[in-house]
N, CA, C and O atoms as a MOPAC input file, in Angstrom:
PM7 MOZYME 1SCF
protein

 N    198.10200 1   210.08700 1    41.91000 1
 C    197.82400 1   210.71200 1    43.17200 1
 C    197.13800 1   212.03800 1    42.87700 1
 O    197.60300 1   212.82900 1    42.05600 1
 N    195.57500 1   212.35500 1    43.83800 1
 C    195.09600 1   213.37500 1    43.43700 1
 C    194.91000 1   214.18600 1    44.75600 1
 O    195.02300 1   213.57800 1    45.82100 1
 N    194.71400 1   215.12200 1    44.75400 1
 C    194.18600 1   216.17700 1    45.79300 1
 C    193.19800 1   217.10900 1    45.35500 1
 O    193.12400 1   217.75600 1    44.31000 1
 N    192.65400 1   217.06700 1    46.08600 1
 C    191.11300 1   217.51500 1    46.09100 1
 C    190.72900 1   218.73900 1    46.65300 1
 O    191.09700 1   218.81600 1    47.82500 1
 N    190.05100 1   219.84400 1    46.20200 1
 C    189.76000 1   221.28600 1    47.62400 1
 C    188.48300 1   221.32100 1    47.69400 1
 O    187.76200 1   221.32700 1    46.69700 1
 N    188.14100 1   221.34300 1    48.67600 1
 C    186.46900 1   221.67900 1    48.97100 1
 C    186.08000 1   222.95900 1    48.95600 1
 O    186.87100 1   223.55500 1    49.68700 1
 N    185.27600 1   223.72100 1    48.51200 1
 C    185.25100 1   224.92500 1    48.01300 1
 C    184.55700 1   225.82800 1    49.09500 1
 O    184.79600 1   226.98000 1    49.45900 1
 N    183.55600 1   224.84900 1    49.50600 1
 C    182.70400 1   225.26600 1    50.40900 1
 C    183.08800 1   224.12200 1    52.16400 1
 O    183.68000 1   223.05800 1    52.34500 1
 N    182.56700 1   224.82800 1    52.83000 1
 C    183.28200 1   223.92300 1    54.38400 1
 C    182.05300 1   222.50600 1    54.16000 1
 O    180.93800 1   222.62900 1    53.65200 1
 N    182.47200 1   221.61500 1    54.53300 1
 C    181.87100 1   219.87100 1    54.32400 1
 C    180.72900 1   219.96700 1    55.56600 1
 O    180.93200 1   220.71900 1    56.51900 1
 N    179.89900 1   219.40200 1    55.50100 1
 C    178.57800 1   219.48100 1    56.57800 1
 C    178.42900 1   218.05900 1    56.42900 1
 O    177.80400 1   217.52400 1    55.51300 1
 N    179.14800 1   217.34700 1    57.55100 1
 C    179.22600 1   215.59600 1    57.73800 1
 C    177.49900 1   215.27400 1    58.49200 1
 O    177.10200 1   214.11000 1    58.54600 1
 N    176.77400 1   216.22600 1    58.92800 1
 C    175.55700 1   215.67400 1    59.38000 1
 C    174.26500 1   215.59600 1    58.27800 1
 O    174.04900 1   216.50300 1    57.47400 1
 N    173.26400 1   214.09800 1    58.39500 1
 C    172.49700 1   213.91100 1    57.45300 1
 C    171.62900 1   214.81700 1    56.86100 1
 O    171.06100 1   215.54500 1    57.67600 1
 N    171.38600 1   214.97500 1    55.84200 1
 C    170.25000 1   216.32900 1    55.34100 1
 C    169.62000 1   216.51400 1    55.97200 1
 O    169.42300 1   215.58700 1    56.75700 1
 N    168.74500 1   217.85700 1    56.20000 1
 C    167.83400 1   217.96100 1    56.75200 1
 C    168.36800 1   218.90200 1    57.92700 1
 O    167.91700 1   218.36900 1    58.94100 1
 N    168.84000 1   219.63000 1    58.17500 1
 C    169.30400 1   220.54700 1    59.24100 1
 C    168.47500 1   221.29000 1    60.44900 1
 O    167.29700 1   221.64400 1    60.49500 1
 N    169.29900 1   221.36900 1    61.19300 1
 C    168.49800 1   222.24900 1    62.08800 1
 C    169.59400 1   223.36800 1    62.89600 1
 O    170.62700 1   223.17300 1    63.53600 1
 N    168.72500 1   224.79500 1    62.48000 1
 C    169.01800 1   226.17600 1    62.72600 1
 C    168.20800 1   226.55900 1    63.34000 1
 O    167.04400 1   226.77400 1    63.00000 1
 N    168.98100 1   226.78900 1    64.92200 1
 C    167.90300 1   227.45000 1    65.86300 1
 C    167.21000 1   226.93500 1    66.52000 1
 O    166.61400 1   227.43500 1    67.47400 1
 N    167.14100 1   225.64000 1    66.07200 1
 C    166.24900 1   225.04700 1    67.13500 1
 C    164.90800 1   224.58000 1    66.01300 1
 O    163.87100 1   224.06200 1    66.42800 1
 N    165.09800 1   224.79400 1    64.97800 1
 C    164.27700 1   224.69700 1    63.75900 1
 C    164.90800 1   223.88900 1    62.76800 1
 O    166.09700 1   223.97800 1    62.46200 1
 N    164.04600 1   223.06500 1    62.25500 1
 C    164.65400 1   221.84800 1    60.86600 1
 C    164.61200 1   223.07900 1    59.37000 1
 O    163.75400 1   223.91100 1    59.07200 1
 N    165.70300 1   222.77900 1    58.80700 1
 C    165.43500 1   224.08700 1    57.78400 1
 C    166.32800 1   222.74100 1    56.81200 1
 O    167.42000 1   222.19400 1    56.96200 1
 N    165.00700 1   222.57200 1    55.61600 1
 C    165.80900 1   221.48000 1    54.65900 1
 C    166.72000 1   222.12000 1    53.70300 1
 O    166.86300 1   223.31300 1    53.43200 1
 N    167.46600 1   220.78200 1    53.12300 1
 C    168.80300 1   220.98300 1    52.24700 1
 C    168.15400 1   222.19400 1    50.77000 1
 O    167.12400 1   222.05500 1    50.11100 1
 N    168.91200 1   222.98700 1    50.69100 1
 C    168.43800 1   224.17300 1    49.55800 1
 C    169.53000 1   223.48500 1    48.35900 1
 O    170.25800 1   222.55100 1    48.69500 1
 N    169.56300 1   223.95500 1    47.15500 1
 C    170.11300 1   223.67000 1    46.03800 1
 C    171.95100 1   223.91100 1    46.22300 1
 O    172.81600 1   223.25600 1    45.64100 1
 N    172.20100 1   225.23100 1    47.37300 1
 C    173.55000 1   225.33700 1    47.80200 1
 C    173.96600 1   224.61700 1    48.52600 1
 O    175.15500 1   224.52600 1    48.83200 1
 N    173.31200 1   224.14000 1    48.82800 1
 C    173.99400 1   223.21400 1    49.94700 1
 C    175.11300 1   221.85000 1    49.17400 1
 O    176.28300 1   221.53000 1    49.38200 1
 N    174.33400 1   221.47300 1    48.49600 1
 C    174.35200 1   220.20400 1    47.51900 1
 C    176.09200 1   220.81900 1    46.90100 1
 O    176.83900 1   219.98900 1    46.38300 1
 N    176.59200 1   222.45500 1    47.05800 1
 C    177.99800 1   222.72200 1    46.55800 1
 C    178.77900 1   222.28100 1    47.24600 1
 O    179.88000 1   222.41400 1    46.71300 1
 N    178.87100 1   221.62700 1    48.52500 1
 C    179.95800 1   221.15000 1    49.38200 1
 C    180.34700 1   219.78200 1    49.00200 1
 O    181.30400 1   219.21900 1    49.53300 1
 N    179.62200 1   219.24100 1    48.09500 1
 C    180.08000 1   217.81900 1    48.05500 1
 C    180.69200 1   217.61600 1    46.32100 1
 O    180.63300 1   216.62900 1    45.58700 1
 N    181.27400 1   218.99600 1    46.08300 1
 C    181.81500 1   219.46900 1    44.45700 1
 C    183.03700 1   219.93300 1    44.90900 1
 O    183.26100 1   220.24700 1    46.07700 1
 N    183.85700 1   219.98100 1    43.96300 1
 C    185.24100 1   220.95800 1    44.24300 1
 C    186.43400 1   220.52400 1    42.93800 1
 O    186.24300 1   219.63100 1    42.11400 1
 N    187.40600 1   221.22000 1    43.00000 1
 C    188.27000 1   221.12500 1    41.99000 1
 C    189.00500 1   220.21300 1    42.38600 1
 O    189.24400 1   220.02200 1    43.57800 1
 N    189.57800 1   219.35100 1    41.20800 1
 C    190.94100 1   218.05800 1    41.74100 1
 C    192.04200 1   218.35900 1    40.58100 1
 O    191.80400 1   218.95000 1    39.52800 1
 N    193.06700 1   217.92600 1    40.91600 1
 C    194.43900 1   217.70700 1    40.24700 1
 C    195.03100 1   216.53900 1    40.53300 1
 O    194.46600 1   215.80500 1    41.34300 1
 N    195.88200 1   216.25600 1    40.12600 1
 C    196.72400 1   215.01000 1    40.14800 1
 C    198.38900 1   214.86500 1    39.22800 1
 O    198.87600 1   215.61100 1    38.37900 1
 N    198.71500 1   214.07300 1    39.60900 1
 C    200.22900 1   213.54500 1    38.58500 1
 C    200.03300 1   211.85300 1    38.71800 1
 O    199.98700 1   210.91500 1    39.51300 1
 N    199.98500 1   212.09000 1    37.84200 1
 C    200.54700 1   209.95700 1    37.56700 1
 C    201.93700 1   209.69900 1    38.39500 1
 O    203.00200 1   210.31400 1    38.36000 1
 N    201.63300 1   208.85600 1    38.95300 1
 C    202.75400 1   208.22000 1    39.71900 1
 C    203.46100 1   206.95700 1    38.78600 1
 O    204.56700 1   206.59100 1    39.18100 1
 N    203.11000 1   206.52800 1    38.03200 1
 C    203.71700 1   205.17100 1    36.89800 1
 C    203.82100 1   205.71800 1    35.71500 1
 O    204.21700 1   205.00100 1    34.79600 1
 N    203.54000 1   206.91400 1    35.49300 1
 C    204.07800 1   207.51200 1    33.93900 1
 C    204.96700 1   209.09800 1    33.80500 1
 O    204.31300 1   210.09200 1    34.11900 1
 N    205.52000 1   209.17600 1    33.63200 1
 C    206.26600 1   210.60300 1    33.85700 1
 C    205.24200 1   211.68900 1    33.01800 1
 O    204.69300 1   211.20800 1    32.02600 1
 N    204.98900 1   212.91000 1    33.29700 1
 C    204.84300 1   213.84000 1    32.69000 1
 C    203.45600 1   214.08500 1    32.26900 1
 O    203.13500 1   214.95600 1    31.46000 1
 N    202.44400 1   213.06900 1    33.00600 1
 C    200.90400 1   213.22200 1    32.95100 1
 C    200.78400 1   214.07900 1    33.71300 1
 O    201.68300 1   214.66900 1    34.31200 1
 N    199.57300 1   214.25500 1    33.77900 1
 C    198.92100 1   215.16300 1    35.11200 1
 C    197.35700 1   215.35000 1    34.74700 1
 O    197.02900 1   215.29600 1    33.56200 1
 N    196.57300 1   215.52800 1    35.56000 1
 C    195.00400 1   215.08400 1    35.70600 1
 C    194.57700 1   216.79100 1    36.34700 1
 O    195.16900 1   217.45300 1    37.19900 1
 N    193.45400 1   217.09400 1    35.62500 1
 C    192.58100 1   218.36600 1    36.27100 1
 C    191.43000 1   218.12700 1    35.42000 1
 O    191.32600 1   217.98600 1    34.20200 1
 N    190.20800 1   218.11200 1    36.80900 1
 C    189.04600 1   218.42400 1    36.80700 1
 C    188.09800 1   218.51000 1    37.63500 1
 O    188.24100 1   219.56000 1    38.26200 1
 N    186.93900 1   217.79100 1    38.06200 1
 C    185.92200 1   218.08100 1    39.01500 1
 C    185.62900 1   217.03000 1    39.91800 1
 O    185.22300 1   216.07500 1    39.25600 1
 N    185.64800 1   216.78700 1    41.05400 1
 C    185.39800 1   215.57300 1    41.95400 1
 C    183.64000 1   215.92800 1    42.60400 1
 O    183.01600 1   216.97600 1    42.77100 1
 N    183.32300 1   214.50400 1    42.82500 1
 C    181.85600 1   214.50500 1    43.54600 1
 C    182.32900 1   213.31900 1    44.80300 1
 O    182.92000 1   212.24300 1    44.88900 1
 N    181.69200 1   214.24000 1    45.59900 1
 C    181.50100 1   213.12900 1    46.99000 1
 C    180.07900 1   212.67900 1    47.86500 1
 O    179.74000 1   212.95100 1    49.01700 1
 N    179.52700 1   212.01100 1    46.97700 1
 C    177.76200 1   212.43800 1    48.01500 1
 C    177.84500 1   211.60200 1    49.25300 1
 O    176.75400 1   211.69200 1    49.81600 1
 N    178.57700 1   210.90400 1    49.86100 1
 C    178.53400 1   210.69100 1    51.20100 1
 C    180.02800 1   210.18300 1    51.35700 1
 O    180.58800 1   209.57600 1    50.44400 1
 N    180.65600 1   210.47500 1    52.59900 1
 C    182.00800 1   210.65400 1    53.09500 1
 C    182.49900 1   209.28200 1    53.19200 1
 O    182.17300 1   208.31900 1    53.88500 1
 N    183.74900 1   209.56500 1    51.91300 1
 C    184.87700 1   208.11400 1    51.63900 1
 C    184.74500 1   207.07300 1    50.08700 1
 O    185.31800 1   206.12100 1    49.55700 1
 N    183.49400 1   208.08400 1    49.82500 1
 C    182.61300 1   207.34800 1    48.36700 1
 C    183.02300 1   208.91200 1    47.30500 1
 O    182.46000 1   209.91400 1    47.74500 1
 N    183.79900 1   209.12800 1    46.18000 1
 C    184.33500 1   210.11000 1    45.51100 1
 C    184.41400 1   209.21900 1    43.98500 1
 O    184.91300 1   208.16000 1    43.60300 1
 N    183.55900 1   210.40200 1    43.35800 1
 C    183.79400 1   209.99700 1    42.04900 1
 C    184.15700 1   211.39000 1    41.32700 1
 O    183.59100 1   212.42600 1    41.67500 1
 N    185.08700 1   211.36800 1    40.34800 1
 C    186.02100 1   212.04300 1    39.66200 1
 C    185.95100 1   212.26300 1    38.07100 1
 O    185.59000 1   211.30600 1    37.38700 1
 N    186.30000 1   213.56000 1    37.41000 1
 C    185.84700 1   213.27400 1    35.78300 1
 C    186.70500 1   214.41400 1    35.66800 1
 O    186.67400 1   215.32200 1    36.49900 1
 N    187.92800 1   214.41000 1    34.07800 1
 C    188.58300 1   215.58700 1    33.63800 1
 C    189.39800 1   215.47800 1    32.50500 1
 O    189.30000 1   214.93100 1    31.40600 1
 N    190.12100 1   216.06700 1    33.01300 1
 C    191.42500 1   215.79400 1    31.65000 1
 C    192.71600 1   215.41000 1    31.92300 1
 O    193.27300 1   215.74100 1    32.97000 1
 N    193.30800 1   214.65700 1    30.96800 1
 C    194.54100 1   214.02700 1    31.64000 1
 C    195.43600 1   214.64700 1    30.03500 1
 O    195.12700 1   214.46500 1    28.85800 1
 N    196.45600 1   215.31000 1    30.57100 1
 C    197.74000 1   216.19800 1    29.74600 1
 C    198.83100 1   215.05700 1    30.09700 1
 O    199.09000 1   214.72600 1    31.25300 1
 N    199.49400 1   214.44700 1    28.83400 1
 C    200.30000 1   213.85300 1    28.66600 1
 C    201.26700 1   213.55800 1    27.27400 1
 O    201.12100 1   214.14300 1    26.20100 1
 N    202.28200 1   212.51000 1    27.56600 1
 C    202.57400 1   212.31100 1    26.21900 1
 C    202.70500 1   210.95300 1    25.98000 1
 O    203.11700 1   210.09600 1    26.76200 1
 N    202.20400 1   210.78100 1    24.48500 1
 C    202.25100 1   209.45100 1    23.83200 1
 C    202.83400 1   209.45200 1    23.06800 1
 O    203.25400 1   210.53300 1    22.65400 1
 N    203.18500 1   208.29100 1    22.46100 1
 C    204.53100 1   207.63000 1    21.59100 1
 C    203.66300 1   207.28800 1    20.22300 1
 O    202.85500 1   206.36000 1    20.26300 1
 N    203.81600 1   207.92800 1    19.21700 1
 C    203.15400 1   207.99300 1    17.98800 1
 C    204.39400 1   207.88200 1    16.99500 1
 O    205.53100 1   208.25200 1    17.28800 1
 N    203.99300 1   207.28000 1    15.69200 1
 C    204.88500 1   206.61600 1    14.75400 1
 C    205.25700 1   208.13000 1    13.91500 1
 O    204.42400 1   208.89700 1    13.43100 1
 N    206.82500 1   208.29900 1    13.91000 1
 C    207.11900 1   209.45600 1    13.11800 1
 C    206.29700 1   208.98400 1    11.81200 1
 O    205.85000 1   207.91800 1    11.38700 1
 N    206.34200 1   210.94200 1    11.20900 1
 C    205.98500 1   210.94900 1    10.39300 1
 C    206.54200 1   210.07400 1     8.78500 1
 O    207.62900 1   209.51000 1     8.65900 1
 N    205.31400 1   210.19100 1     7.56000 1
 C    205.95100 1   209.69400 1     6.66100 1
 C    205.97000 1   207.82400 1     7.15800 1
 O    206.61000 1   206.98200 1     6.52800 1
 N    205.36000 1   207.60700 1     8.04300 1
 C    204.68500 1   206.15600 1     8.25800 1
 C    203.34100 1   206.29200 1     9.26300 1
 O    202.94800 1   207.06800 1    10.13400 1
 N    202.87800 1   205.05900 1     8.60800 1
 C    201.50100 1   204.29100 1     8.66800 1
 C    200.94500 1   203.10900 1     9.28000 1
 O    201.23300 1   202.01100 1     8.80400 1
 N    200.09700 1   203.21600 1    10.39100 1
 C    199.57900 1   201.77000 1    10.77600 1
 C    199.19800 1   201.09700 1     9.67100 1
 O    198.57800 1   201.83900 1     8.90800 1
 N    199.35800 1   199.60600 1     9.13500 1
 C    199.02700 1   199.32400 1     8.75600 1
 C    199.28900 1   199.26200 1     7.20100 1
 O    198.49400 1   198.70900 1     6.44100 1
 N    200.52100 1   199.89700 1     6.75500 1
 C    201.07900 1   199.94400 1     5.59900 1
 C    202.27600 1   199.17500 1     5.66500 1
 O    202.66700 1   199.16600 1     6.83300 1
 N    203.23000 1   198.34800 1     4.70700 1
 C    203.99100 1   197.72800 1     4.61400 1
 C    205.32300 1   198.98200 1     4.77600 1
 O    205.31500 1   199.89500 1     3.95000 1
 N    205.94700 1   198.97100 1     5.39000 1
 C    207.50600 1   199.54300 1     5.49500 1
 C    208.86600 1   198.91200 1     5.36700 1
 O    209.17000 1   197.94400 1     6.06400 1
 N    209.59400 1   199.38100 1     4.59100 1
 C    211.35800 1   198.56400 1     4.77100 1
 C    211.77900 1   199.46300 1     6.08000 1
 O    212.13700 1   200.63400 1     5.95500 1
 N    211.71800 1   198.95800 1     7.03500 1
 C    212.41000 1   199.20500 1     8.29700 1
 C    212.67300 1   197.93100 1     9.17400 1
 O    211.69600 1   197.29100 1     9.56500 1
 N    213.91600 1   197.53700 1     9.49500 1
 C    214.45300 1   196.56900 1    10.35500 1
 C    214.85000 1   196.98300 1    11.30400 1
 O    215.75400 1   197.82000 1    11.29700 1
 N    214.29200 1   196.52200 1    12.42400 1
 C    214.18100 1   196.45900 1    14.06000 1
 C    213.04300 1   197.61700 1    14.34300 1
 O    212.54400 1   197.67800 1    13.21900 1
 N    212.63900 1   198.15100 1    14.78900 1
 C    211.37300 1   198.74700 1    15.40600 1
 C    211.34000 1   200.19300 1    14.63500 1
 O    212.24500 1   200.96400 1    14.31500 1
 N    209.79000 1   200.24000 1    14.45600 1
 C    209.53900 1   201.65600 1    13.99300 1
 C    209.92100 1   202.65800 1    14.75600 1
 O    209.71600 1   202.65700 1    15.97000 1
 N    210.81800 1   204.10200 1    13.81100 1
 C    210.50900 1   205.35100 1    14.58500 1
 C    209.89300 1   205.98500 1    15.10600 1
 O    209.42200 1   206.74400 1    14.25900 1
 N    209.56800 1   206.19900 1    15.92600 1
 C    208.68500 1   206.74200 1    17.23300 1
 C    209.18200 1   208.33800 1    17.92100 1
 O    210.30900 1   208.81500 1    18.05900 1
 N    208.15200 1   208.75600 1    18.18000 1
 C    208.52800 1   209.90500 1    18.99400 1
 C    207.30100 1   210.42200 1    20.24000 1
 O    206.12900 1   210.17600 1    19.95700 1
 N    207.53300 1   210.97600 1    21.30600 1
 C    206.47700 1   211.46600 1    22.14700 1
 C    206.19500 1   213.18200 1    21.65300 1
 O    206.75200 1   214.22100 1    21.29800 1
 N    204.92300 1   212.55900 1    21.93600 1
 C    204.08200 1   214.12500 1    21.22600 1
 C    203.27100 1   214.44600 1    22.68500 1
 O    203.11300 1   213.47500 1    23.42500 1
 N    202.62400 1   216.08700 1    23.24000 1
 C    201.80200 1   216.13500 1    23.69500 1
 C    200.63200 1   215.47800 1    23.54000 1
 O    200.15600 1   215.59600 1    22.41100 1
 N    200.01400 1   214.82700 1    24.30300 1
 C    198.05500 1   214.30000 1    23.93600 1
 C    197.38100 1   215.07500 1    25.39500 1
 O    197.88900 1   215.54000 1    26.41500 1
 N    196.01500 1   214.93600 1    24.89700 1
 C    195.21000 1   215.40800 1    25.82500 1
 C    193.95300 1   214.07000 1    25.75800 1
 O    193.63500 1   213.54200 1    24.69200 1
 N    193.42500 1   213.72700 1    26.94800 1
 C    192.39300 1   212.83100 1    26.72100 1
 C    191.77800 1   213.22900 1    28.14200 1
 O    192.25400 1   213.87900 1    29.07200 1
 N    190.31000 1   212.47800 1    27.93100 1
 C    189.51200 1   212.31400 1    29.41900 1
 C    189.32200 1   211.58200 1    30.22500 1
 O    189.52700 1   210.73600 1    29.35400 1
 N    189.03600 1   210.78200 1    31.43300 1
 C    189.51400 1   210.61400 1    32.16200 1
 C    188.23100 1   210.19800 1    33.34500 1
 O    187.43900 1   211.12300 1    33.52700 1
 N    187.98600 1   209.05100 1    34.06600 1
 C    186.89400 1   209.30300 1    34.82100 1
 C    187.39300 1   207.85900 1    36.44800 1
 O    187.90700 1   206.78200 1    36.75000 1
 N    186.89800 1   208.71400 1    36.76200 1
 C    187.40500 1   207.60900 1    38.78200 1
 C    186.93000 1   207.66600 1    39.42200 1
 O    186.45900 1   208.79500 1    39.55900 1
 N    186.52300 1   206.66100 1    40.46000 1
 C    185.80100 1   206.35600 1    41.36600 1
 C    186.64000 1   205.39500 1    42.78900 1
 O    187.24000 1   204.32200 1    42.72100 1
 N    186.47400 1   205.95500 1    43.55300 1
 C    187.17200 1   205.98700 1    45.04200 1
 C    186.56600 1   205.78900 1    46.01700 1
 O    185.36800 1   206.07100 1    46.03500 1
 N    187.25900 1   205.18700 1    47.24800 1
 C    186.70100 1   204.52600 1    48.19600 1
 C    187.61500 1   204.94300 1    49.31500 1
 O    188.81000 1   205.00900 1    49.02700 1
 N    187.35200 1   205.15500 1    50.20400 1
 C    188.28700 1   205.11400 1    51.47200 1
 C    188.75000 1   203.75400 1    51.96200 1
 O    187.96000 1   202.86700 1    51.64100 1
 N    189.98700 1   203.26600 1    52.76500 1
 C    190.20300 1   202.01900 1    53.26700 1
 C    189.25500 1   201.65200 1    53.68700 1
 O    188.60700 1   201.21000 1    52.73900 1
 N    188.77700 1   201.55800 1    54.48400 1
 C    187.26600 1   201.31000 1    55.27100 1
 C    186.57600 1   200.62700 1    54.56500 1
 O    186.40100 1   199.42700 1    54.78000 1
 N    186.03600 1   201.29700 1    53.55000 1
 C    184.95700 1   201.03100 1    52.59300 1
 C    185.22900 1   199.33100 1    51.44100 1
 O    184.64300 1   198.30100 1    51.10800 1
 N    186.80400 1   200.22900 1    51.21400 1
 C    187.65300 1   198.91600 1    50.21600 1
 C    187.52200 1   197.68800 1    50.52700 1
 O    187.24400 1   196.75300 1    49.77600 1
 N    187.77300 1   197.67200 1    51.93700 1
 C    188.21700 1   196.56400 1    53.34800 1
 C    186.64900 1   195.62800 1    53.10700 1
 O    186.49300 1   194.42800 1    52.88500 1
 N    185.55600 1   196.82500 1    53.27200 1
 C    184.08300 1   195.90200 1    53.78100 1
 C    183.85700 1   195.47900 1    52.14600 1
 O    183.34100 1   194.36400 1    52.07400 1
 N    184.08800 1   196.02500 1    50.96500 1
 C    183.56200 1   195.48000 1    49.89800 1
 C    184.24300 1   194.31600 1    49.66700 1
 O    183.56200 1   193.32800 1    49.93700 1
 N    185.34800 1   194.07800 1    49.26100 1
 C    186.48700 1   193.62200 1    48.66600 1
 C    186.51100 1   192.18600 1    50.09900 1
 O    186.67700 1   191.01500 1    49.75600 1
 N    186.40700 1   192.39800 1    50.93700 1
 C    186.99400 1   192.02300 1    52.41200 1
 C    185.54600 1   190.50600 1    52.48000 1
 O    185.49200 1   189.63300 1    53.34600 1
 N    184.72200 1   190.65000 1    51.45400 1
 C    183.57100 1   189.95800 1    51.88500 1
 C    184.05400 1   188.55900 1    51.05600 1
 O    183.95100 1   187.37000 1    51.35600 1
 N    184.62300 1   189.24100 1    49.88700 1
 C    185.06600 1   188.41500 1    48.70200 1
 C    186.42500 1   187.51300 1    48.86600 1
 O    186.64600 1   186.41400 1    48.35700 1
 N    187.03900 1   188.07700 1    49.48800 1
 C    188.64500 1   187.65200 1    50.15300 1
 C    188.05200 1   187.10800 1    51.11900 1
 O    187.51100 1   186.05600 1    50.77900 1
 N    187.92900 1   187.35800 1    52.11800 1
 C    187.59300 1   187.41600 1    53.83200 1
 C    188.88400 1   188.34500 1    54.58700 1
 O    189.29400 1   187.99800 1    55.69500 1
 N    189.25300 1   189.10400 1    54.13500 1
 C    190.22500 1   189.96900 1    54.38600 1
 C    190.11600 1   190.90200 1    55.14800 1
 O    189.46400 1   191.65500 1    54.42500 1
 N    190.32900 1   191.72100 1    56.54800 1
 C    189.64200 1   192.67900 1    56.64700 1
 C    188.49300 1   193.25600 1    56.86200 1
 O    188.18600 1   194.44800 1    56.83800 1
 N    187.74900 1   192.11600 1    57.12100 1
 C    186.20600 1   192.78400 1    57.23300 1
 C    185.83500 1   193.62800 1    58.43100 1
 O    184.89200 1   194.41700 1    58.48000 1
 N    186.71200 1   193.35500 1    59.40400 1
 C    186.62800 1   193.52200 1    61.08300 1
 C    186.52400 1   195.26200 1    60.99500 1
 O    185.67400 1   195.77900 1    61.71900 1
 N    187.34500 1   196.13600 1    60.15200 1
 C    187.70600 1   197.65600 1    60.01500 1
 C    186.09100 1   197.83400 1    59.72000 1
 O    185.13700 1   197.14200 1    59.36400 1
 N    186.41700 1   199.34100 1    60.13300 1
 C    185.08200 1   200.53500 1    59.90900 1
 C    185.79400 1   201.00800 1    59.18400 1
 O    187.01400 1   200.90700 1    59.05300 1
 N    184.75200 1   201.78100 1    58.45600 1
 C    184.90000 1   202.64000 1    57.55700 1
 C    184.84300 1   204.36600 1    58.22600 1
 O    184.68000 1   204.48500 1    59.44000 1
 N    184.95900 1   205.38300 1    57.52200 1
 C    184.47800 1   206.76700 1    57.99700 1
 C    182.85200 1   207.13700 1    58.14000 1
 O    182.53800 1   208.20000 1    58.67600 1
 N    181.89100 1   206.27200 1    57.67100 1
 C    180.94500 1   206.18200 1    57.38800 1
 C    180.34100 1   205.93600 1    59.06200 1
 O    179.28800 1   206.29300 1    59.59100 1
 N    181.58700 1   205.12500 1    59.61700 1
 C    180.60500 1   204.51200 1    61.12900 1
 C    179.92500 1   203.41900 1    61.11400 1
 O    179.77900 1   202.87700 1    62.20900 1
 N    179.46000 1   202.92300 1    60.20500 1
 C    178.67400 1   201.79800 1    59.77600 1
 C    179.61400 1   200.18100 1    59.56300 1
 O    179.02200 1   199.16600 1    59.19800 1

């Protein structure tokens, strides 16, 4: 489970703006509203947790990239993958901190429903946030 902050306020209308009564196109800042910081915790593993950067270029479509802080179960020391050992019943083990990276891609129900929903026939009837 992640949560997401938008850094800058979200502008749900198509590029191309109009200020004043005037079309004034998308500038390079603009393009910051659809960036922001994410976090997370693993819900099926104790003691992970996820931080890094989310992208959203159109609303309900989010793709995600960072680091995931956890722990893995590595063979005590003084043994070897792959070397012969006198040990009967399972190797010693212990959890160590790891750090690794991490990358996701997300869909809103909506979206899940019309992709997935074509293949099943499940669901197709729902909209998405998109409107479409």
């Amino acid at each position: 489970m992640a949560v997401d902050y938008y850094i800058h306020k979200r502008d749900t209308f198509p590029l191309g703006k109009y200020v004043g009564g005037r079309q004034r196109w998308v500038c390079a800042a603009d393009f910051l509203q659809y960036f922001g910081p994410m976090g997370g915790i693993s819900l099926n593993t104790a003691n992970s947790y996820f931080a890094g950067v989310f992208f959203e270029p159109v609303l309900g479509v989010q793709f995600s990239g960072g680091a995931n802080f956890g722990a893995e179960t590595t063979l005590q020391k003084g043994f070897q993958f792959g070397t012969p050992a006198d040990v009967t019943g399972d190797f010693p083990t212990y959890q160590r901190r790891a750090t690794g990276w991490f990358a996701s891609a997300g869909f809103d129900l909506g979206i899940f429903r019309k992709i997935f929903g074509k293949v099943t026939g499940i669901g197709t009837a729902t909209t998405s946030t998109l409107g479409t």
